[in-house]
C-alpha positions in Angstrom: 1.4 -5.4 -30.9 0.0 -1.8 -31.4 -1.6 -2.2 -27.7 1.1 -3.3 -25.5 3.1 -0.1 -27.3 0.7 1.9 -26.4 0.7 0.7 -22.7 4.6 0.5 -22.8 4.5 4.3 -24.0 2.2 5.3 -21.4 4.2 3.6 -18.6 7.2 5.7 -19.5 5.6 8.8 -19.1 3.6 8.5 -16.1 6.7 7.1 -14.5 8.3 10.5 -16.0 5.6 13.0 -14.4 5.8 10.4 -11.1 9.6 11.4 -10.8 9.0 14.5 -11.4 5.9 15.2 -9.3 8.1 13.3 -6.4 11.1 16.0 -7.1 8.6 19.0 -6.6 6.2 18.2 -4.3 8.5 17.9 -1.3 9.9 21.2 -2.0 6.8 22.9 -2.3 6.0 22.6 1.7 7.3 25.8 3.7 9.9 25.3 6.0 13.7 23.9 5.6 14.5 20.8 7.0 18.1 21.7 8.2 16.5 24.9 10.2 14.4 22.2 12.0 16.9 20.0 12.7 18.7 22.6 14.4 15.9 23.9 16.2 15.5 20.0 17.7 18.6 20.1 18.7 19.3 23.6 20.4 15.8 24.3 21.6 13.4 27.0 19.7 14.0 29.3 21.6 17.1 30.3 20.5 18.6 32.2 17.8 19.4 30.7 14.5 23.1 30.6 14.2 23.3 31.3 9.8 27.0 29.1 10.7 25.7 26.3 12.2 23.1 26.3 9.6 25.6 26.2 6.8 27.4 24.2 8.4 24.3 21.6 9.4 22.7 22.0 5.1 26.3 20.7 4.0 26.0 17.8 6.9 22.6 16.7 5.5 23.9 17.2 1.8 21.1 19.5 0.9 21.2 20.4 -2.8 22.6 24.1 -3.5 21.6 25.9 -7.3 18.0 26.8 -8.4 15.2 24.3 -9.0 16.1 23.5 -12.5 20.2 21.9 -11.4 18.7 20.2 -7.9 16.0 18.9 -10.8 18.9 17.3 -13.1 21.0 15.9 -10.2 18.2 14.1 -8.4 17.1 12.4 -11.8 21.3 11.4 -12.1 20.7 10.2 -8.4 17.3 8.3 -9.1 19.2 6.4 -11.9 22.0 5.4 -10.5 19.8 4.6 -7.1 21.0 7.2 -4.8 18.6 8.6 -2.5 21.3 10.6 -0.2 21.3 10.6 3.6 18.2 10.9 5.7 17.5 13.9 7.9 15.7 12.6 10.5 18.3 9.5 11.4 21.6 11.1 10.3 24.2 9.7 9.3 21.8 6.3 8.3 21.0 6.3 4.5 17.7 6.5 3.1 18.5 2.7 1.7 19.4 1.4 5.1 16.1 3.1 6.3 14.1 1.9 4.0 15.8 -2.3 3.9 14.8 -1.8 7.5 11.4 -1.5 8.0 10.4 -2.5 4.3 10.1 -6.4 5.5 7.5 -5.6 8.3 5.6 -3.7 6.1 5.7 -6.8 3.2 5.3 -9.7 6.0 1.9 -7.9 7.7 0.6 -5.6 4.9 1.4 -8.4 2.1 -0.1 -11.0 4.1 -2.9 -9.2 5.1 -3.7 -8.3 1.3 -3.7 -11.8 -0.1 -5.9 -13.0 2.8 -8.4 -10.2 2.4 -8.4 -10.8 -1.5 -8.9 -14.4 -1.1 -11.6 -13.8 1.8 -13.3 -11.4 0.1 -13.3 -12.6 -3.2 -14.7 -16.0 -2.2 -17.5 -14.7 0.2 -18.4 -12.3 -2.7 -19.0 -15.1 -5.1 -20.7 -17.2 -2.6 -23.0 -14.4 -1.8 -23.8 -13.7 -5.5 -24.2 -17.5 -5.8 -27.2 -17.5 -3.1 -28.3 -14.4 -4.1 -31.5 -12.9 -2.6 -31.2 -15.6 -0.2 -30.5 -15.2 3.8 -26.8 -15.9 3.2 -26.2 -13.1 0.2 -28.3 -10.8 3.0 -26.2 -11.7 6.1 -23.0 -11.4 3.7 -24.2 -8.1 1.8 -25.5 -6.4 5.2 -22.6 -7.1 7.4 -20.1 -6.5 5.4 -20.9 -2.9 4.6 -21.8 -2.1 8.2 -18.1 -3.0 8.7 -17.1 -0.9 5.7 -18.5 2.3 7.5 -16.7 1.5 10.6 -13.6 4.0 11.3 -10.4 2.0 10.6 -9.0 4.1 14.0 -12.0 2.8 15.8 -11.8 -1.1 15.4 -8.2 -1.1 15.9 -8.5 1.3 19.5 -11.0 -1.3 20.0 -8.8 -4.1 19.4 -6.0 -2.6 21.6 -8.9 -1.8 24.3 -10.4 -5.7 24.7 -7.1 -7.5 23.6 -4.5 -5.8 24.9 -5.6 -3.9 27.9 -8.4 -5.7 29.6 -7.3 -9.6 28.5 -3.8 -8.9 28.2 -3.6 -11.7 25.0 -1.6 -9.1 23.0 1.1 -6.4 23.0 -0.3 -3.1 22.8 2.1 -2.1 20.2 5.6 -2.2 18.4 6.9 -4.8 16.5 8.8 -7.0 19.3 9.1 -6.4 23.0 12.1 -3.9 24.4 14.1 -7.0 26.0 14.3 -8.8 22.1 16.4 -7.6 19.5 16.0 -8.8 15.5 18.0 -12.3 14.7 17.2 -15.5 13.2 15.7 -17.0 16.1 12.7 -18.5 17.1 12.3 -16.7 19.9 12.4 -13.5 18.1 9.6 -14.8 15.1 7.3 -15.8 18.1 7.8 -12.1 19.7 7.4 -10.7 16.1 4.5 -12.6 15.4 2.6 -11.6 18.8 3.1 -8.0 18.0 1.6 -8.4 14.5 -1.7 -10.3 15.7 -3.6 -7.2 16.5 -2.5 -5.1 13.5 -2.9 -7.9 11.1 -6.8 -8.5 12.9 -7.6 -4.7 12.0 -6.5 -4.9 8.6 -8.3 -8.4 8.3 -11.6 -7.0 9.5 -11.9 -3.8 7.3 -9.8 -5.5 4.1 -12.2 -7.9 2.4 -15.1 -5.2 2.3 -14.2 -3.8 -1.2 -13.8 -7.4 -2.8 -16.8 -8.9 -1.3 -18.7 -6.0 -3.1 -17.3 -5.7 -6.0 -17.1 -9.8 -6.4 -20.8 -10.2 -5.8 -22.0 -7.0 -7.9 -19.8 -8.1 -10.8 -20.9 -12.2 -10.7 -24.5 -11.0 -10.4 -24.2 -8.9 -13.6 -21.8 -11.5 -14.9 -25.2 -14.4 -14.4 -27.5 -11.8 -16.1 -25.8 -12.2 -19.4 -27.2 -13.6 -22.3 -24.5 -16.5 -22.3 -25.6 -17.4 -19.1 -28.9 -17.9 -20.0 -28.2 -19.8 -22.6 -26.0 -22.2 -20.4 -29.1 -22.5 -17.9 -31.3 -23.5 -20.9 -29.1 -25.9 -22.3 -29.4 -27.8 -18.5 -26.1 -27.1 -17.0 -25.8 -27.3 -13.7 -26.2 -24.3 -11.4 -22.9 -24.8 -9.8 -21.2 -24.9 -12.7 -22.4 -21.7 -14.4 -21.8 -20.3 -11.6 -18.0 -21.2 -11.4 -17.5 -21.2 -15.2 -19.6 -18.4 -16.8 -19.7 -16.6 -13.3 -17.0 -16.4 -10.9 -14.2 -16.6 -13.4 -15.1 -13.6 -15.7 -16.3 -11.8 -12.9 -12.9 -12.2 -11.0 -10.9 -10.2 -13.8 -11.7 -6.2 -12.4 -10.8 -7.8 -9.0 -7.4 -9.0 -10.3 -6.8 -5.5 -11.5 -7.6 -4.0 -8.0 -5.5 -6.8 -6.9 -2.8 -6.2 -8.3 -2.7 -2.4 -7.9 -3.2 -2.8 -3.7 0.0 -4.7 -4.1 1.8 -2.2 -5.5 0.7 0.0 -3.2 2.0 -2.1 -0.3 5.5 -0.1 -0.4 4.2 2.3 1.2 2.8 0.6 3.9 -0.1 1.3 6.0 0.3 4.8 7.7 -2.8 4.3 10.5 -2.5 1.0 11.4 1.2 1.3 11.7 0.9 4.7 13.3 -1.7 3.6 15.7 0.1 0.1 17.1 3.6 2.2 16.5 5.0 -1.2 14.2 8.1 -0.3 12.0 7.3 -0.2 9.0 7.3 1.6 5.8 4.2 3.8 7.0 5.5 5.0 10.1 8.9 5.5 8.3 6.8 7.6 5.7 5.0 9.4 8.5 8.6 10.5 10.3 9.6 11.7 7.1 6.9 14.4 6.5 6.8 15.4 10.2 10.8 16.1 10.0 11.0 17.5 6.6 13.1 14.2 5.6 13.2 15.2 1.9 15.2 12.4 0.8 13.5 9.7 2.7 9.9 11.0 1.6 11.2 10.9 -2.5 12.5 7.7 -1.9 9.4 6.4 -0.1 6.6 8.3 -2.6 9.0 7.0 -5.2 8.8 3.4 -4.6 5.3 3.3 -3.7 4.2 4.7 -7.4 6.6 3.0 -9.2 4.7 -0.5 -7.4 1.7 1.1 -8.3 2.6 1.4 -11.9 4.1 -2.3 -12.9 1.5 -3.7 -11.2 -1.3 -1.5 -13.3 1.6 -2.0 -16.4 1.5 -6.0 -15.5 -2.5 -6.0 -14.9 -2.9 -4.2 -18.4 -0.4 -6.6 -20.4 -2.4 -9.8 -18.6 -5.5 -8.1 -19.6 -4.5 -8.3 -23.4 -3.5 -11.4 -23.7 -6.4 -12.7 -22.1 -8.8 -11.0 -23.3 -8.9 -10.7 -26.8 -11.3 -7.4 -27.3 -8.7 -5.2 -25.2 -6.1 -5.6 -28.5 -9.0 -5.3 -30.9 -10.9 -2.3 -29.4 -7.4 -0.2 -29.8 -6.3 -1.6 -33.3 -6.4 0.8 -36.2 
């Protein structure tokens, strides 16, 4: 019991300094966000009107008092799950904003996770299996000369040979200009054709991490002394491979698991950036470009709260399967 209070405590007050952190950081960057709004819209070269500035900060809703008041509202705001109006799409809410690109990002960025876990995790174990063989070689080797690959590169690639010279896939977006989002089957096959290319680069740089860490951790996992002991009792390779192998050496994977899904809220900025698909990335990337204080909390706020019931989740699964975690913090 002393362990998942400990874990419970700590959850509170990372999520505290994660609010926090969220509330400051945007307000350190120089600059004011209804200044360049204005500038977009008059020109820059210009004067600065101070009335149509005033008149543009009580528009956007921008928070008036010193650091301390704005600090006190926005944790009233966060509470009651009010994230204000967004700068950069006026008069949309950061909500709407975020409802609407936030199911691109979990279709291609959640799909593309579980497929790279399962991938990965499987050709890991398969090449610690066959270790020291040609397989565990060709599986090792290949996938970290993929690992050292620029993400940017494969996907211009992609977009170069799949797009351009074959002419297979869109370029880019997530449907074509003459489609509009409905429930329609024509729309899900325009959806999907747009998210072949994106989900390919994702797919090809994804599984790196868990076929390394899977095979290094199985490997150490058939060194141990209970392993030995199965092999000298007569069981069969397979099966110490599957039962005193692949399904201890699974758990630290689980935990990385389960944090990269947390981290999924906030998208993928470069593969979203680079095939211009509408998700919670590119939504992220608008929002530091323009200053969007509101949207940026609200997106840097979602993605570490994810972060943190997933590590909160990982931790609680750890201690009720594992025995040792409870012990090693009991008094």
């Amino acid at each position: 019991m002393l362990y998942f209070l400990r874990r419970t405590g700590f959850f509170v007050a990372t999520l505290w300094a994660a609010v926090t952190l969220n509330f400051l950081i945007p307000r350190l960057q120089p600059g004011d966000p209804a200044q360049a709004l204005l500038s977009r819209l008059q020109g820059n070269t210009q004067a600065v009107n101070p009335v149509q500035l005033a008149a543009i900060r009580k528009m956007l809703g921008t928070q008036d008092g010193n650091l301390l008041s704005q600090y006190w509202d926005y944790l009233g705001a966060v509470v009651h799950g009010q994230f204000g109006v967004s700068y950069s799409y006026y008069p949309y809410s950061v909500t709407a904003m975020i409802a609407t690109a936030l199911p691109w990002t979990l279709i291609l960025v959640g799909v593309t996770q579980i497929a790279s876990f399962a991938i990965g995790t499987l050709l890991g174990a398969w090449a610690a299996y066959r270790r020291n063989s040609r397989v565990d070689s060709v599986i090792t080797l290949g996938s970290t000369f993929v690992g050292t690959l620029p993400f940017f590169w494969i996907a211009l690639v992609l977009i170069f040979v799949f797009a351009i010279t074959l002419n297979w896939f869109p370029d880019g977006g997530g449907y074509g200009g003459g489609s509009s989002p409905s429930w329609t089957w024509l729309f899900f096959s325009d959806a999907f054709q747009h998210s072949v290319l994106p989900a390919l680069a994702l797919l090809i740089t994804g599984p790196v991490g868990w076929i390394i860490g899977m095979r290094n951790n199985m490997v150490q996992t058939l060194g141990e002394d209970y392993a030995r002991l199965a092999r000298a009792k007569g069981l069969p390779r397979r099966r110490i491979a599957l039962t005193y192998g692949a399904r201890i050496a699974i758990l630290p994977n689980v935990t990385g698991f389960a944090i990269a899904l947390g981290g999924l809220l906030g998208g993928t900025v470069l593969v979203e950036t680079i095939f211009n698909y509408p998700g919670l990335g590119r939504l992220l990337l608008e929002a530091v470009s323009n200053k969007d204080y509101p949207l940026m909390q609200a997106l840097f706020l979602f993605t570490t709260i994810g972060v943190l019931i997933a590590n909160f989740l990982a931790d609680v699964t750890y201690g009720f399967l594992d025995p040792r975690v409870r012990r090693a913090e009991a008094p």
